[in-house]
C-alpha positions as a LaTeX table, in Angstrom:
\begin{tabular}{lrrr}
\hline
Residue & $x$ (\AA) & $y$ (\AA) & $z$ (\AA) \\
\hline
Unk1 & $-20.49$ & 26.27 & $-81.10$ \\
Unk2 & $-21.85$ & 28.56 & $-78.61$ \\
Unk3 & $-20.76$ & 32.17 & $-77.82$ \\
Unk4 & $-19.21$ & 33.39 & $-74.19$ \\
Unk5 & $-20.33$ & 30.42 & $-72.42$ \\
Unk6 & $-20.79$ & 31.87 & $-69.14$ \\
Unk7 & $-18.66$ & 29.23 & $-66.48$ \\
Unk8 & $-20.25$ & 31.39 & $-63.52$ \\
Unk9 & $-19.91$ & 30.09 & $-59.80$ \\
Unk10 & $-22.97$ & 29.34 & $-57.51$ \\
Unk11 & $-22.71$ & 29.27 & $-53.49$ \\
Unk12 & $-24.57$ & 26.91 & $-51.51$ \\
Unk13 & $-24.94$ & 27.04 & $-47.73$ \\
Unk14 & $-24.05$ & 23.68 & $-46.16$ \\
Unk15 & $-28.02$ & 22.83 & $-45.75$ \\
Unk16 & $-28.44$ & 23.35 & $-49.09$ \\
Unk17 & $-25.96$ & 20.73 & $-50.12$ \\
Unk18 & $-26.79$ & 18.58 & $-47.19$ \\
Unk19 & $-30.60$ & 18.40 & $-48.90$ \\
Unk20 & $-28.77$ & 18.00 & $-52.35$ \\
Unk21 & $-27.20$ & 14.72 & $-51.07$ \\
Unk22 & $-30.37$ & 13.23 & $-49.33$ \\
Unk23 & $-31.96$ & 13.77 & $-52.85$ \\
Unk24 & $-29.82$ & 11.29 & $-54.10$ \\
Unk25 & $-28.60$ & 9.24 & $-51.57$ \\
Unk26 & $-29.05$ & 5.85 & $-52.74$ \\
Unk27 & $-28.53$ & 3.98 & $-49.36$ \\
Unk28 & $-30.10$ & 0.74 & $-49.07$ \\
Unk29 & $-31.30$ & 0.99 & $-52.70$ \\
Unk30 & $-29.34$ & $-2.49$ & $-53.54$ \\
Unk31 & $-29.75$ & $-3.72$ & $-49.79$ \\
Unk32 & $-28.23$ & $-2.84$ & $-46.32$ \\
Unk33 & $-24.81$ & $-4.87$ & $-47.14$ \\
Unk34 & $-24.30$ & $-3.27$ & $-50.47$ \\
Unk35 & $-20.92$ & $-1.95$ & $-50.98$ \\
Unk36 & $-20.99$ & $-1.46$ & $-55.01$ \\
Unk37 & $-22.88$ & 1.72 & $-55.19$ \\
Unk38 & $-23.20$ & 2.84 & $-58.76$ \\
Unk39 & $-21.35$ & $-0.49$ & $-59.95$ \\
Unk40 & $-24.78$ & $-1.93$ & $-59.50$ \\
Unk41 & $-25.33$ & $-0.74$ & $-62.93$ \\
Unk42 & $-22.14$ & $-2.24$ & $-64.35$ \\
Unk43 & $-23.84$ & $-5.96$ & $-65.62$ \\
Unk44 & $-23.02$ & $-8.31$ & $-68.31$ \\
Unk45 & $-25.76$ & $-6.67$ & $-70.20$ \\
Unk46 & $-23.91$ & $-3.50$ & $-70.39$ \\
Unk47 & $-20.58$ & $-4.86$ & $-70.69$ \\
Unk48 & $-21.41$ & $-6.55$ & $-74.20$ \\
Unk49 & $-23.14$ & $-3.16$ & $-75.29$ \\
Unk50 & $-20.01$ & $-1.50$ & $-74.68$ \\
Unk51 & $-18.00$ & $-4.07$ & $-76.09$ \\
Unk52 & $-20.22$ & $-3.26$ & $-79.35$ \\
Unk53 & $-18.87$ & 0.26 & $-79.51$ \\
Unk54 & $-15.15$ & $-1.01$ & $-80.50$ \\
Unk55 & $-14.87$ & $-0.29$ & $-84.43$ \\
Unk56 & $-11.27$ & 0.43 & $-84.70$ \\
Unk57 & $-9.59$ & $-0.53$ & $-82.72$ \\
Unk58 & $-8.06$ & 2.83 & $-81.53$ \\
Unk59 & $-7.23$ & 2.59 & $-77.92$ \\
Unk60 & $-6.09$ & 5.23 & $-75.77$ \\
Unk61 & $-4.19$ & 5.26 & $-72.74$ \\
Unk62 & $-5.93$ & 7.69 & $-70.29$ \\
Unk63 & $-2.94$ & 8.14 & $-67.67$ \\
Unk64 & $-0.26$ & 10.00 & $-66.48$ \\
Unk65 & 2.75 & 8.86 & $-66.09$ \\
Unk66 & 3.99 & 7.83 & $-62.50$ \\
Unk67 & 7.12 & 9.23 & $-61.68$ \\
Unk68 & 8.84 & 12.08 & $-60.27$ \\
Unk69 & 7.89 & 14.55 & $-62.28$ \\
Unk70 & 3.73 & 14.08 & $-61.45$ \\
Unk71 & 1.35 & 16.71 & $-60.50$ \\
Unk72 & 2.27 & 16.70 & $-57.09$ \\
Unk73 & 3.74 & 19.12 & $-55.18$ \\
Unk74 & 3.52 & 18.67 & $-51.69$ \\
Unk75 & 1.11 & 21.23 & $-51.19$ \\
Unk76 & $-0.71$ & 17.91 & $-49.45$ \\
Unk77 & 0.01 & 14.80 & $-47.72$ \\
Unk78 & 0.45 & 13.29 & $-51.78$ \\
Unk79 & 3.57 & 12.91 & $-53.42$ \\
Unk80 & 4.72 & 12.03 & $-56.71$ \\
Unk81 & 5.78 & 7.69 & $-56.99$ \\
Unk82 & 9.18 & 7.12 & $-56.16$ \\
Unk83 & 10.41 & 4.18 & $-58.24$ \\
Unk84 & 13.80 & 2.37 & $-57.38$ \\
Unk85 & 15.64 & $-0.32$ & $-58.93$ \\
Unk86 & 16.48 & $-2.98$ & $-56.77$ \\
Unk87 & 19.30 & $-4.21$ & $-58.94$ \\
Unk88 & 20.22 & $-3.96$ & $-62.49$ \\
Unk89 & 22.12 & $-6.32$ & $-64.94$ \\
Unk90 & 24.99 & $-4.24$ & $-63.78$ \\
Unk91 & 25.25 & $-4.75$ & $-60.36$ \\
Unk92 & 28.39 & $-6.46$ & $-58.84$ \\
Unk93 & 26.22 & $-8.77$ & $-56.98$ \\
Unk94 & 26.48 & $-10.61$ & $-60.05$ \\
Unk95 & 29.46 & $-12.96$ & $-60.07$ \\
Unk96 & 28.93 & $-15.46$ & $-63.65$ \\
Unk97 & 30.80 & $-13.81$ & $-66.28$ \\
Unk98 & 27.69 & $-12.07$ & $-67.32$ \\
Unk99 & 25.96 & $-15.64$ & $-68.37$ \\
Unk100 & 22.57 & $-14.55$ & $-66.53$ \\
Unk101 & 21.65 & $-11.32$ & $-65.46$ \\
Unk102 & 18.22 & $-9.91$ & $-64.55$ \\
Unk103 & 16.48 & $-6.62$ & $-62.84$ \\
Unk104 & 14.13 & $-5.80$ & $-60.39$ \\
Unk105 & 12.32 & $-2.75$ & $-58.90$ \\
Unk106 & 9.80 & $-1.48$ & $-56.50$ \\
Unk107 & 7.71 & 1.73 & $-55.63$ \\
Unk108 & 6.42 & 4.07 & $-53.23$ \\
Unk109 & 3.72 & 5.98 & $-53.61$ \\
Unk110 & 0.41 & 7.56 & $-52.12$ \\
Unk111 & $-2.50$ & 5.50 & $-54.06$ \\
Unk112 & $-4.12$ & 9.04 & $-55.16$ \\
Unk113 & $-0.82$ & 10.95 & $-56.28$ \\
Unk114 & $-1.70$ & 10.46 & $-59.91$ \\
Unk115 & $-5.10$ & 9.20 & $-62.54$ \\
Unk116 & $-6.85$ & 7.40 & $-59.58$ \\
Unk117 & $-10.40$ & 6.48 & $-58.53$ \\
Unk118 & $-11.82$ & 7.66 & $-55.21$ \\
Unk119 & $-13.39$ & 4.67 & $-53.38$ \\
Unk120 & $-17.01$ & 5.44 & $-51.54$ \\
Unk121 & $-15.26$ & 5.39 & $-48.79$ \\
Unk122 & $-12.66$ & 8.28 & $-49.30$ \\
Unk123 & $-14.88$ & 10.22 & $-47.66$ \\
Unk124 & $-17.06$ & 10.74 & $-44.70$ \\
Unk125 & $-19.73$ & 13.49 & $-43.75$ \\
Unk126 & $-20.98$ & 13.74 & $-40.54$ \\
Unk127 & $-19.59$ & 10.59 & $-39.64$ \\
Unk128 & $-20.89$ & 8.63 & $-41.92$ \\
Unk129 & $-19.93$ & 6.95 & $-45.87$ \\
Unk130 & $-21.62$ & 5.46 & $-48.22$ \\
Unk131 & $-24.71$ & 2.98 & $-47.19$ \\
Unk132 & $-24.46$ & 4.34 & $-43.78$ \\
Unk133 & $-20.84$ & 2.85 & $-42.60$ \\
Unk134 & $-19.71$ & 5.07 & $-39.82$ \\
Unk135 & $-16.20$ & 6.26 & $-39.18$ \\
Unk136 & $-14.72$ & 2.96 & $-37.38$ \\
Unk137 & $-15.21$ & 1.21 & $-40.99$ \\
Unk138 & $-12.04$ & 2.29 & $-42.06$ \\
Unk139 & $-9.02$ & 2.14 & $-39.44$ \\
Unk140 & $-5.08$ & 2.29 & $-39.75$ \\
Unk141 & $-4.86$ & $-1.63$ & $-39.17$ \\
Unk142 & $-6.98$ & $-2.86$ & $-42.13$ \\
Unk143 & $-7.87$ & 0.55 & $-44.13$ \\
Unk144 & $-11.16$ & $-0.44$ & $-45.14$ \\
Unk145 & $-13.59$ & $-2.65$ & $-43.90$ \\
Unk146 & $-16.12$ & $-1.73$ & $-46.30$ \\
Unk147 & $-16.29$ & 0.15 & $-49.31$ \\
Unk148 & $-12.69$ & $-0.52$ & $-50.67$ \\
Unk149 & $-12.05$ & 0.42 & $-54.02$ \\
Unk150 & $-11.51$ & $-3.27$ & $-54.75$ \\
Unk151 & $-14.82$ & $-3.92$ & $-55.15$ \\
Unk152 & $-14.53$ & $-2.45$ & $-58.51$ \\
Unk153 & $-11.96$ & $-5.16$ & $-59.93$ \\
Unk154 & $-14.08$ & $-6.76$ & $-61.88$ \\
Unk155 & $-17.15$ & $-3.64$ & $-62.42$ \\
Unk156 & $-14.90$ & $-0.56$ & $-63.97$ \\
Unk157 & $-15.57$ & $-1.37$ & $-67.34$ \\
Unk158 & $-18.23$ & $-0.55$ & $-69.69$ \\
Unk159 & $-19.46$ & 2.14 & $-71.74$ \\
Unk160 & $-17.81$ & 5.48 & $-71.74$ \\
Unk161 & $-18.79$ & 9.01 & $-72.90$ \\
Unk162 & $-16.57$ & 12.04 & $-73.10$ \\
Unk163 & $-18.20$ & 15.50 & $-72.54$ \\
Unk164 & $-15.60$ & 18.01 & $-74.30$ \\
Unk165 & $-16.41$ & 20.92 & $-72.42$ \\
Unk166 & $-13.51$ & 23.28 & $-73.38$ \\
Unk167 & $-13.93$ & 22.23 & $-76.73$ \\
Unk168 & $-17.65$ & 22.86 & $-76.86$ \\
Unk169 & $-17.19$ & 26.04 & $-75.04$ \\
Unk170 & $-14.63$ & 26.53 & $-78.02$ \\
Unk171 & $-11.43$ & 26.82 & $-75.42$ \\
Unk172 & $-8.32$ & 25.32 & $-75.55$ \\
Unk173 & $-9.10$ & 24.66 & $-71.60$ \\
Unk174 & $-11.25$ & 26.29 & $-69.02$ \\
Unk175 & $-9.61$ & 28.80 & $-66.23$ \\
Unk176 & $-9.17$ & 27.92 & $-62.48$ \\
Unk177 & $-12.31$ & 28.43 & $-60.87$ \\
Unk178 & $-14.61$ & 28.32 & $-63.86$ \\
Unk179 & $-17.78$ & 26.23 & $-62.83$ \\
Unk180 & $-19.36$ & 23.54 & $-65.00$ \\
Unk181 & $-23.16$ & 23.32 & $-64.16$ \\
Unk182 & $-26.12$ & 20.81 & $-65.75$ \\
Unk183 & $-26.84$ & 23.03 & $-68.38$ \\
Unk184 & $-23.70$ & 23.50 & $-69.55$ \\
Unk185 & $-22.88$ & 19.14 & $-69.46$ \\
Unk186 & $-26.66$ & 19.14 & $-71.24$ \\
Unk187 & $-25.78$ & 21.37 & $-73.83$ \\
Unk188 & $-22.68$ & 19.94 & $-74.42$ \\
Unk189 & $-24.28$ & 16.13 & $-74.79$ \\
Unk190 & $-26.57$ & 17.03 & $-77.12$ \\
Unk191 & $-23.88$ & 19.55 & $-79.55$ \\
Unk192 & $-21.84$ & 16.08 & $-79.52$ \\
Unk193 & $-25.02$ & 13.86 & $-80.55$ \\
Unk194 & $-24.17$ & 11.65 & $-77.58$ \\
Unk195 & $-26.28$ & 10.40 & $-74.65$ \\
Unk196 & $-25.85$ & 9.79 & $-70.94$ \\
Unk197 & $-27.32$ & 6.41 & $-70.26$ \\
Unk198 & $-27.47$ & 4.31 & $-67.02$ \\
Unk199 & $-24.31$ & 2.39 & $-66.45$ \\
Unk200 & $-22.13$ & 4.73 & $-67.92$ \\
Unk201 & $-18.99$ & 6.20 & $-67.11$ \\
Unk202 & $-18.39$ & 9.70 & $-68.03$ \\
Unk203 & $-15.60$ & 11.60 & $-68.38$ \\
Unk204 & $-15.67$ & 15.41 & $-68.32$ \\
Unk205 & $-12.55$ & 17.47 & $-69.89$ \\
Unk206 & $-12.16$ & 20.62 & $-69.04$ \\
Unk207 & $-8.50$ & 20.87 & $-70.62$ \\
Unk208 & $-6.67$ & 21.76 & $-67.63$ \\
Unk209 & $-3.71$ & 19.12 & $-68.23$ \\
Unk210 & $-3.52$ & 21.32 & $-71.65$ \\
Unk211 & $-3.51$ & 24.13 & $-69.89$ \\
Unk212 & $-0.35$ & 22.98 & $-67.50$ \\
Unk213 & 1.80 & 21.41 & $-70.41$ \\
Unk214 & 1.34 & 24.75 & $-72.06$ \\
Unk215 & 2.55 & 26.19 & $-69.30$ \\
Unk216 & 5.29 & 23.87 & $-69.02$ \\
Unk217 & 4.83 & 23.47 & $-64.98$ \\
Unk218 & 2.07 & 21.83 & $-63.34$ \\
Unk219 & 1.78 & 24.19 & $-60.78$ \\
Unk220 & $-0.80$ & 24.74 & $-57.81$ \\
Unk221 & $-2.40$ & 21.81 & $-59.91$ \\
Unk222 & $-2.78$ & 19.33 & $-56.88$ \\
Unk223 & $-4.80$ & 21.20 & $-54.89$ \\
Unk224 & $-4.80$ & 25.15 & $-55.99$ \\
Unk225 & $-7.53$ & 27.25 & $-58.26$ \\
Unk226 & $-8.99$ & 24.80 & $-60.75$ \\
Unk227 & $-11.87$ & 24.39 & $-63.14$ \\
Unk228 & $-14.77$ & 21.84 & $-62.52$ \\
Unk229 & $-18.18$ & 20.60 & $-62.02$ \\
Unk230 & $-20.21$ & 22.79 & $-59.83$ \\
Unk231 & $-22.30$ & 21.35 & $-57.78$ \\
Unk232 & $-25.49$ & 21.58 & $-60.14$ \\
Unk233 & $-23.96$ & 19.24 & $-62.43$ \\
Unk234 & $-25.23$ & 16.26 & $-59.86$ \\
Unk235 & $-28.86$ & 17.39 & $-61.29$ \\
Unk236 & $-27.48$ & 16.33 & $-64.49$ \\
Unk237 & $-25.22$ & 13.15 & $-63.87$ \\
Unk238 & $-27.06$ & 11.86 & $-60.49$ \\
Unk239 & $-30.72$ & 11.06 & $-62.20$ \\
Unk240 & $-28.72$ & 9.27 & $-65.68$ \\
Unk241 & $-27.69$ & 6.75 & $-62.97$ \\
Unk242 & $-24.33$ & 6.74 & $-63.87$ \\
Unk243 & $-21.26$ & 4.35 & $-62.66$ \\
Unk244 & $-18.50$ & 6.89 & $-62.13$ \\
Unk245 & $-17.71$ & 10.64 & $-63.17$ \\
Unk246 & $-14.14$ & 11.31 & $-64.06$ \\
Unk247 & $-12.47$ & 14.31 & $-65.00$ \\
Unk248 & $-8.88$ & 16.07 & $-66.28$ \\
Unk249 & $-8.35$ & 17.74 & $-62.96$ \\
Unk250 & $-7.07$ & 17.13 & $-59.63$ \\
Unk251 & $-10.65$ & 16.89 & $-57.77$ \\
Unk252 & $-13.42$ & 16.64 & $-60.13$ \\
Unk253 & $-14.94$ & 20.08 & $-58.45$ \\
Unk254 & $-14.33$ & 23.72 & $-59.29$ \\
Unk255 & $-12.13$ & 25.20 & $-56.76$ \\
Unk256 & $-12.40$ & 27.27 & $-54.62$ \\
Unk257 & $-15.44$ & 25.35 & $-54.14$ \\
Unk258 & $-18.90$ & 26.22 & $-54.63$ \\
Unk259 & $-20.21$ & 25.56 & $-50.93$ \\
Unk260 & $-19.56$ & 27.77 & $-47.54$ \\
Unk261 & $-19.27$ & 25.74 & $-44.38$ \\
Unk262 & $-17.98$ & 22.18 & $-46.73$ \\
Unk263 & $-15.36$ & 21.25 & $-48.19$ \\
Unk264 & $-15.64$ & 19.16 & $-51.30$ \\
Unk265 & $-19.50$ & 19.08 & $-51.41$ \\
Unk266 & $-19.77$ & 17.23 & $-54.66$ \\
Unk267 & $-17.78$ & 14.48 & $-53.29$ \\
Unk268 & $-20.20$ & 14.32 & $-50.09$ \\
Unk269 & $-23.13$ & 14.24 & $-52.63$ \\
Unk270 & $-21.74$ & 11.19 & $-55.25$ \\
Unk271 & $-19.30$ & 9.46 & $-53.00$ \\
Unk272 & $-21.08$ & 9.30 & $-49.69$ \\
Unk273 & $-25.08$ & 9.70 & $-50.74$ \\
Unk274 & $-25.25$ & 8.82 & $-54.60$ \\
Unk275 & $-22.42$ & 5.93 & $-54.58$ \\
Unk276 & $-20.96$ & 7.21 & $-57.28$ \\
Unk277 & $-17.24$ & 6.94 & $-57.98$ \\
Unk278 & $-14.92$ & 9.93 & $-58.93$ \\
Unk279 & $-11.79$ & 9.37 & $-61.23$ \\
Unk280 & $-9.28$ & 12.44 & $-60.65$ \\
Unk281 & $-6.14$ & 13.40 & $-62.85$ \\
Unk282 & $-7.43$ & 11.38 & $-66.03$ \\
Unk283 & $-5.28$ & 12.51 & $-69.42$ \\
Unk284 & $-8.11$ & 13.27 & $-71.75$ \\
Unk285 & $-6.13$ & 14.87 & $-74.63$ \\
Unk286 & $-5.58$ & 12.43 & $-77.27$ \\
Unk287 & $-8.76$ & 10.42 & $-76.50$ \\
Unk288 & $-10.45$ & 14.21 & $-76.83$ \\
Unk289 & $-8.84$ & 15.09 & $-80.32$ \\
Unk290 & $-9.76$ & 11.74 & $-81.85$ \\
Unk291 & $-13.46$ & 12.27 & $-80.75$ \\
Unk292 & $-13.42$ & 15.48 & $-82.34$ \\
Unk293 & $-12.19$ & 14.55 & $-85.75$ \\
Unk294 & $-14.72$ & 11.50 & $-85.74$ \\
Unk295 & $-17.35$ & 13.63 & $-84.11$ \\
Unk296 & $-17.69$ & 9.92 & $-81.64$ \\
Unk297 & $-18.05$ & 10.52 & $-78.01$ \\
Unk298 & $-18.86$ & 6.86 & $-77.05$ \\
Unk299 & $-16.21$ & 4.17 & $-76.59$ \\
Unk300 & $-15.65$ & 1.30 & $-74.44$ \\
Unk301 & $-13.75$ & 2.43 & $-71.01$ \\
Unk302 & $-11.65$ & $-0.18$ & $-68.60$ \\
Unk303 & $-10.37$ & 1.18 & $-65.70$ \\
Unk304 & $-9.39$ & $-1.76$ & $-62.98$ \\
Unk305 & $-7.94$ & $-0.96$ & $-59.45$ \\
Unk306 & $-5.26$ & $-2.81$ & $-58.27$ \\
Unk307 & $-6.53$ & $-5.09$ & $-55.87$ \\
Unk308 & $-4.59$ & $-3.81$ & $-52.77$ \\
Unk309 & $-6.86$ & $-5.29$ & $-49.54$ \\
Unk310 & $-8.70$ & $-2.23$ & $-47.93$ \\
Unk311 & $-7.49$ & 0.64 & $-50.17$ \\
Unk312 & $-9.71$ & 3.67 & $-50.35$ \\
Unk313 & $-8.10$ & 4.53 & $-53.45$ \\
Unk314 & $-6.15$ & 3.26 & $-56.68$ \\
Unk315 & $-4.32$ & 4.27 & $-59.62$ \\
Unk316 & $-5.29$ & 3.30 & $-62.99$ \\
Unk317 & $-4.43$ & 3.18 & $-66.47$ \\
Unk318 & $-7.66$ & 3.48 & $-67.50$ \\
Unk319 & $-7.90$ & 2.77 & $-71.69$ \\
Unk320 & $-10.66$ & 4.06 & $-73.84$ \\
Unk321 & $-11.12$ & 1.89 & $-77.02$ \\
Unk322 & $-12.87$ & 3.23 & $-80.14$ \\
\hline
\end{tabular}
């Protein structure tokens, strides 16, 4: 275990993350048309490996629950799901002497207000997404034209790998605005004995849903002072040609972030450029203290969308199986 791991914070002007991006943009890499990105590497091939990994059978449920009492706060547009019942075996509608009775229910809820993916297409930087669709790609008639996080239906499953940061770092969890670079995501790989390999999907825990439930309040959670990748940890993940990074916290990047003049850089360098997807809000903890006691950081991942027609966003219960 190393000592005083130092979580420092870089600043980058907005050219310097604008030349970060074009380093790995990976536009027409997979043709002009392409709207997969990173799920390129997501084949049968890789599937089967994964599939190899299962030798318990342990599975692990990698969500929060939906409901009113979610991270959200309204500090944003987001708010926690608002489920209804529609009736209930109780209702008076019911007039048969309680032969047949039956329940329904519905939902509302933004499609990012809990453990999501970010579709390529969440975000735009000077005008422009992923494979070089412009801003009239997505529109309040159809949502998205291209780039929808449908297109991972059938490609969000495959071989995972957990990076225990805090745990490395040996923290319960990482404070707000502590900055996870290469090294550290390096260092941490190779104190596991696991490997980043093309096609994977790796999830980063920086024990910041640990650090709210200790609290007992989520807090400015959604939004506020948070622990993260910096923006050096694309050096690290971009070259492994990776599927999707996901973390425990509500954007994936330290906040405040590490860039003057952006907002969000890392998702303007893997979302727009690199095509690679971002999972937000993902419950690491159990899946975290069973790789620790088995010392195994590998595991097969599924993480489907729904299938909601040009959403630019989903939530997931994504399961890790060991």
């Amino acid at each position: 275990m190393p000592e005083d791991v130092d979580f420092s914070r870089k600043s980058y002007s907005l050219e310097e993350i604008e030349t970060i991006a074009e380093k790995y943009r990976s536009w027409d890499k997979w043709g002009s048309d392409d709207e997969l990105g990173s799920a390129n590497y997501v084949t049968p091939e890789t599937v089967v490996a994964a599939a190899r990994l299962v030798r318990t059978g342990r599975s692990f449920s990698l969500a929060l629950p939906l409901d009113l009492q979610g991270p959200q706060s309204r500090r944003t547009s987001r708010v926690n799901p608002q489920h209804i019942m529609l009736c209930t075996p109780n209702d008076p509608l019911f007039d048969d002497n309680g032969l047949q009775r039956f329940s329904d229910d519905a939902v509302y809820m933004p499609l990012q207000s809990g453990t999501q993916w970010d579709a390529l297409c969440h975000i735009f930087h000077r005008g422009l997404t992923y494979n070089n669709r412009d801003a009239n790609s997505v529109n309040s008639l159809d949502g998205a034209r291209f780039n929808s996080i449908t297109n991972l239906k059938d490609r969000s499953i495959g071989r995972g790998v957990l990076l225990d940061v805090a745990r490395w770092a040996g923290r319960s969890w990482l404070e707000p605005g502590e900055s996870i670079q290469a090294i550290h995501l390096q260092e941490c790989a190779a104190a596991q004995g696991v490997e980043v390999r093309e096609g994977d999907f790796v999830l980063v825990r920086t024990g910041q849903i640990a650090h709210c439930r200790a609290l007992g309040a989520w807090g400015d959670y959604d939004g506020g002072p948070a622990p993260g990748l910096g923006v050096s940890a694309a050096d690290f993940l971009c070259p492994h040609n990776i599927v999707a990074v996901a973390t425990d916290t509500w954007g994936v990047e330290t906040k405040p972030y590490e860039s003057t003049g952006m907002v969000a850089p890392l998702h303007v360098v893997f979302l727009v450029n690199a095509g690679i997807y971002m999972g937000e809000m993902w419950d690491l903890e159990d899946l975290a203290s069973d790789c620790a006691e088995d010392g195994v950081y590998e595991f097969l991942v599924a993480a489907q969308p729904l299938t909601i027609t040009g959403s630019v966003g989903s939530p997931l219960n994504p399961v890790a199986v060991k």
